[in-house]
N, C-alpha and C positions, 0 to 999 in steps of 0.2 A: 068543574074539572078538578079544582084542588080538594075539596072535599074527598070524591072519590079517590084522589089521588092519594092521601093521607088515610083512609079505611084501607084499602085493599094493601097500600106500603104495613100497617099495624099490623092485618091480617098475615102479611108473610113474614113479619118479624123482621123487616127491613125500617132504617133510618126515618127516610122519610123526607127529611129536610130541604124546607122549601126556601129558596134564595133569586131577591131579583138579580135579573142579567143587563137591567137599562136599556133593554133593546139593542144587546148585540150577539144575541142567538140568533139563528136561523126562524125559530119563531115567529118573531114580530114582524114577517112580511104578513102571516095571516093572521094575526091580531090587527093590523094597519088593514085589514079586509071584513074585518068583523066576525072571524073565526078562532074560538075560544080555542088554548092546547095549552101545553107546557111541555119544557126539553128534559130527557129525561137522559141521567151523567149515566154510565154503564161502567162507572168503577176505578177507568184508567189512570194510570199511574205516571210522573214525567210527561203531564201532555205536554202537546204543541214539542218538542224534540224530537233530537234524533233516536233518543232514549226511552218514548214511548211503548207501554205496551198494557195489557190486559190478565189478570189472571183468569183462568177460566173458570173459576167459581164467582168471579163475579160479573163473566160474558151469564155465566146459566140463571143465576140470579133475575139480571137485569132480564133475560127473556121472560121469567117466571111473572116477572110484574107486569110485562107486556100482554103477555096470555090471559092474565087473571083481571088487567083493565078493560083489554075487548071482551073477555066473560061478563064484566060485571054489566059492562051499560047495557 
């Protein structure tokens, strides 16, 4: 998964950057089940606040990687 996940981030000219969370994503209830994934950030800015929010070029982005992940496998 991280493989693919670093080709198709290079192929769109996106960061990439892969970072453990120690098991406090959402994630690792299905890695604790034996199901490979990873959380993927979608850009936001001020998380966890009341100050939270998203630019939209980086909501369209983050869809772009989405699309071109289920393309690829």
């Amino acid at each position: 998964m991280t493989v693919l996940f670093q080709k198709v981030s290079e192929e769109l000219g996106l960061p990439g950057k892969l970072i453990s969370t120690y098991g406090g994503a959402d994630n690792h209830v299905f890695c604790e089940n034996g199901l490979e994934g990873i959380v993927l950030s979608c850009g936001m800015e001020n998380v966890h606040s009341t100050e939270e929010y998203i630019k939209t070029e980086n909501l369209e982005r983050g869809a772009e990687l989405v699309k071109a992940l289920i393309l690829e496998e």
